[in-house]
MDAnalysis code that builds the backbone (N, CA, C; Angstrom):
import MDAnalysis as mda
import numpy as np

u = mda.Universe.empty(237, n_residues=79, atom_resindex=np.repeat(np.arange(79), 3), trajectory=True)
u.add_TopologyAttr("name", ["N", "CA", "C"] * 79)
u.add_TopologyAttr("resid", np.arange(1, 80))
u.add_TopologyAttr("resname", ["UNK", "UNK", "UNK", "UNK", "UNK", "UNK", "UNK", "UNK", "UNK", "UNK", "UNK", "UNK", "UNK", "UNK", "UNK", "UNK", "UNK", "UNK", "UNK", "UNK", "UNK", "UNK", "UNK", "UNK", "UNK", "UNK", "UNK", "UNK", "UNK", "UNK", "UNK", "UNK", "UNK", "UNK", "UNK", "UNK", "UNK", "UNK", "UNK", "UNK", "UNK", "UNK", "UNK", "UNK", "UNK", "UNK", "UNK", "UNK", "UNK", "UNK", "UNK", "UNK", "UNK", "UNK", "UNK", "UNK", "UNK", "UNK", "UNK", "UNK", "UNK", "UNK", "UNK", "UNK", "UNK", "UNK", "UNK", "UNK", "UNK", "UNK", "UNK", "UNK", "UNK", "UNK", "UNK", "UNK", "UNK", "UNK", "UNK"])
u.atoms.positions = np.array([
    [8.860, 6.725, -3.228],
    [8.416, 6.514, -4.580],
    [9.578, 6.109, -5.478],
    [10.729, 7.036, -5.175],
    [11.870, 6.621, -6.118],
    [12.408, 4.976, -6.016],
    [12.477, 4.271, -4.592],
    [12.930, 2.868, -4.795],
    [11.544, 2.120, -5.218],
    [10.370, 2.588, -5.318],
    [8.978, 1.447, -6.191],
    [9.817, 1.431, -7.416],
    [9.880, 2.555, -7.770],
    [10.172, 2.703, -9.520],
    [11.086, 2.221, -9.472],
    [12.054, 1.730, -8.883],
    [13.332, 1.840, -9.215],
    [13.668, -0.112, -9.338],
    [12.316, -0.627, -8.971],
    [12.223, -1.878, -8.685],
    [12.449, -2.449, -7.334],
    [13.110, -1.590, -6.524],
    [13.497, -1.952, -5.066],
    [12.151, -2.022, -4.044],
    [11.226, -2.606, -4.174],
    [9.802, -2.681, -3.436],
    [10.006, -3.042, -2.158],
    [10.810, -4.108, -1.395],
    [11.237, -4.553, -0.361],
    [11.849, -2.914, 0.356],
    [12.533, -2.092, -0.251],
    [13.249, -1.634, 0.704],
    [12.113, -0.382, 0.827],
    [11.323, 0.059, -0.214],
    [10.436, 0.364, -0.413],
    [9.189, 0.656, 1.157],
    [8.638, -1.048, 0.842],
    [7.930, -0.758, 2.167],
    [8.175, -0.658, 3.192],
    [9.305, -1.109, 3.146],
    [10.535, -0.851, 4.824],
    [10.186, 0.528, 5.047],
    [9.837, 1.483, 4.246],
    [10.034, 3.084, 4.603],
    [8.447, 2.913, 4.877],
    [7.924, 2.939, 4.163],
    [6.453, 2.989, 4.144],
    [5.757, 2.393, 3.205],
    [4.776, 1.962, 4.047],
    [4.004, 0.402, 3.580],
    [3.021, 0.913, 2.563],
    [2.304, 2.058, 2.753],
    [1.396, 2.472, 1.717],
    [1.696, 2.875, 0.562],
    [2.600, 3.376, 0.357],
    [3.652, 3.495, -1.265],
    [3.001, 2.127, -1.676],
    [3.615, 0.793, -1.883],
    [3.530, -0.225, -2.386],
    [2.290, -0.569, -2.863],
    [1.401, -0.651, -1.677],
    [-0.061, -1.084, -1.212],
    [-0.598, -0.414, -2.420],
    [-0.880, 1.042, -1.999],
    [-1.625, 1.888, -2.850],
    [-1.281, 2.060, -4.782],
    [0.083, 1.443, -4.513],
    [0.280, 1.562, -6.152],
    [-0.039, 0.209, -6.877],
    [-0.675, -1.127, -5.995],
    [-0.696, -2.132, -6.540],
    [-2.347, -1.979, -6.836],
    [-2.866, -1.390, -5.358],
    [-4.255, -1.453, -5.885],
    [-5.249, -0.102, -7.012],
    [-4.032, 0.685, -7.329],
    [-4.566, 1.955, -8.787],
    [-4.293, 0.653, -9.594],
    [-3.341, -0.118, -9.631],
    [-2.981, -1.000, -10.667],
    [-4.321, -1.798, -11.279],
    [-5.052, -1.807, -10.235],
    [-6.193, -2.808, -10.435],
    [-7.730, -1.672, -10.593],
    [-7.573, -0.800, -9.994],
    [-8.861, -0.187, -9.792],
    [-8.832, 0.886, -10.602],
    [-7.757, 1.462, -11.265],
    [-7.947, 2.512, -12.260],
    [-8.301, 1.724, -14.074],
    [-7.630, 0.558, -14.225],
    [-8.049, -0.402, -15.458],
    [-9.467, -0.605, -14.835],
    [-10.154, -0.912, -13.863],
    [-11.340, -1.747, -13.987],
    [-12.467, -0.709, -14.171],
    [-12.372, 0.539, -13.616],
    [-13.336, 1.760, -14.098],
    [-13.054, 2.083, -15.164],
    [-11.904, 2.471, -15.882],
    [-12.148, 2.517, -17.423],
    [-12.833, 1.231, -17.881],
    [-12.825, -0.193, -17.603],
    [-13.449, -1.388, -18.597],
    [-15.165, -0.756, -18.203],
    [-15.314, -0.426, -16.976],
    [-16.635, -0.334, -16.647],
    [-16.893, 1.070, -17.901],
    [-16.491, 1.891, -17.747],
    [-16.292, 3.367, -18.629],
    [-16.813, 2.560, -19.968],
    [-16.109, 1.855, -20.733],
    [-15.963, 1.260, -22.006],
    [-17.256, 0.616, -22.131],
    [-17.453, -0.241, -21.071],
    [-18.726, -1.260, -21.241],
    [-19.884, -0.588, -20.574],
    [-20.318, 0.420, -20.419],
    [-21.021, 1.476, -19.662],
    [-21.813, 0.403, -18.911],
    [-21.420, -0.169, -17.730],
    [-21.591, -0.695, -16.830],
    [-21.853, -2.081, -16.537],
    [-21.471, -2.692, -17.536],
    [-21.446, -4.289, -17.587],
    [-20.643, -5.022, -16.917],
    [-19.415, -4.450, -17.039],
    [-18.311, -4.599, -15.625],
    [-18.538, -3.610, -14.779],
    [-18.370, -4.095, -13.645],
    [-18.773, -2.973, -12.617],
    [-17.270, -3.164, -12.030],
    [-16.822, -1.708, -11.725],
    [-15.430, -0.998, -11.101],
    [-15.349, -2.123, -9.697],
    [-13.987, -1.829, -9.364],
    [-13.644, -1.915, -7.933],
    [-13.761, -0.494, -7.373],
    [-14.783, -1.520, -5.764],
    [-15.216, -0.366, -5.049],
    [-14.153, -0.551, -3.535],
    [-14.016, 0.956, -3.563],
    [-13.247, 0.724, -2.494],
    [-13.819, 0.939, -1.158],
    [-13.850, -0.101, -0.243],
    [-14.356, -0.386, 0.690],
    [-13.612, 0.404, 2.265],
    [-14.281, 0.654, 3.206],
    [-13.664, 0.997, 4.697],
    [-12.364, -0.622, 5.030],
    [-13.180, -0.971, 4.980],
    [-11.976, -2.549, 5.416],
    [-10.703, -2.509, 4.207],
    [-10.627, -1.889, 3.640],
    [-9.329, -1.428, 2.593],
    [-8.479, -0.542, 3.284],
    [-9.522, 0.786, 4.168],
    [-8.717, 1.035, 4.741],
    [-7.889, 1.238, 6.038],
    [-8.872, 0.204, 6.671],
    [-8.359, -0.672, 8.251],
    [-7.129, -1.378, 8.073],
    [-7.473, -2.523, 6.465],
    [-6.177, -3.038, 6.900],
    [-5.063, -2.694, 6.756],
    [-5.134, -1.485, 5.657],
    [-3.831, -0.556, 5.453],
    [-3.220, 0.264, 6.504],
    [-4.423, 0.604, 7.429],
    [-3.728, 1.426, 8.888],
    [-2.965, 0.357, 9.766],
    [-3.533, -0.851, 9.911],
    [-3.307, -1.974, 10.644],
    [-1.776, -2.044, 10.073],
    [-1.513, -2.212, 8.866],
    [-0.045, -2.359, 8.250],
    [1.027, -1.381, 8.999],
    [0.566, -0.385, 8.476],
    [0.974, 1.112, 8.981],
    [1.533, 1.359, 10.488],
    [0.044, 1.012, 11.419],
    [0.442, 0.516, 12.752],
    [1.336, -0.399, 13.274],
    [1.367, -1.896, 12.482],
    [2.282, -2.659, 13.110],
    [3.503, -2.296, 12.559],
    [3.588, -1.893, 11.287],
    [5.190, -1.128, 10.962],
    [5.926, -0.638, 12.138],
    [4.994, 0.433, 12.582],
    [5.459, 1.654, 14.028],
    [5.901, 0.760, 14.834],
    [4.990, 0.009, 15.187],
    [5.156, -0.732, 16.736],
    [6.437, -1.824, 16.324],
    [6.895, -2.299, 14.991],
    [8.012, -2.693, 15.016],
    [8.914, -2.052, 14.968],
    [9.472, -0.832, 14.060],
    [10.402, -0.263, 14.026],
    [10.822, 0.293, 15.366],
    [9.629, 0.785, 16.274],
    [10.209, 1.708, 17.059],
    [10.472, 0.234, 18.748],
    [9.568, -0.815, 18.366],
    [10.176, -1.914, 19.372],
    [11.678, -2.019, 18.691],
    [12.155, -2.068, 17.683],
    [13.606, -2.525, 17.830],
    [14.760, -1.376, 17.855],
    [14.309, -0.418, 18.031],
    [14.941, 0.853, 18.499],
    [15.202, 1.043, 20.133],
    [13.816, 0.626, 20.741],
    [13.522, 0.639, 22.451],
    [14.762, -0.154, 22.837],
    [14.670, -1.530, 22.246],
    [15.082, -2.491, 22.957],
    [16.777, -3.209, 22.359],
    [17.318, -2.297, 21.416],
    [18.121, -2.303, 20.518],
    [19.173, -0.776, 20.671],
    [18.243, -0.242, 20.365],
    [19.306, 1.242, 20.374],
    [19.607, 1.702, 19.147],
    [19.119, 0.969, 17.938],
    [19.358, 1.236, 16.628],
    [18.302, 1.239, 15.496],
    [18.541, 2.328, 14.925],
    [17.613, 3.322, 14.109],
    [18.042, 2.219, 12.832],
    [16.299, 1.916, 12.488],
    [15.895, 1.132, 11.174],
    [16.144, 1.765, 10.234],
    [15.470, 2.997, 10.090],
    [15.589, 3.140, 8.751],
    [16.687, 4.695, 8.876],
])
């Protein structure tokens, strides 16, 4: 959390990908339920869907399977 804030996002998701992810999409989905709130339902919220959170595991997953392929085949610790 401290390198999002800190502006450092790159080194950021290097640690973990869902930090980033998840703070871009409150960015979007916490404003759009208050407009819906405001307009009592004329805008309708972002809904958050299962495939939101496939592709975030999918991220998550290929992170692993890279960091720890260049550790196997390397000998040296990413992060």
């Amino acid at each position: 959390m401290q390198l999002f804030f800190r502006g450092d996002w790159i080194r950021s998701f290097w640690y973990h990908p869902m930090v980033d992810i998840m703070m871009v999409y409150l960015c979007v989905f916490i404003p759009s339920h208050t407009l819906s709130i405001l307009t009592k339902g004329r805008i309708q919220g972002l809904q958050i869907r299962p495939l939101h959170c496939y592709i975030l595991l999918g991220i998550m997953i290929l992170q692993w399977i890279i960091k720890n392929g260049i550790f196997y085949f390397t000998g040296v610790h990413v992060i």
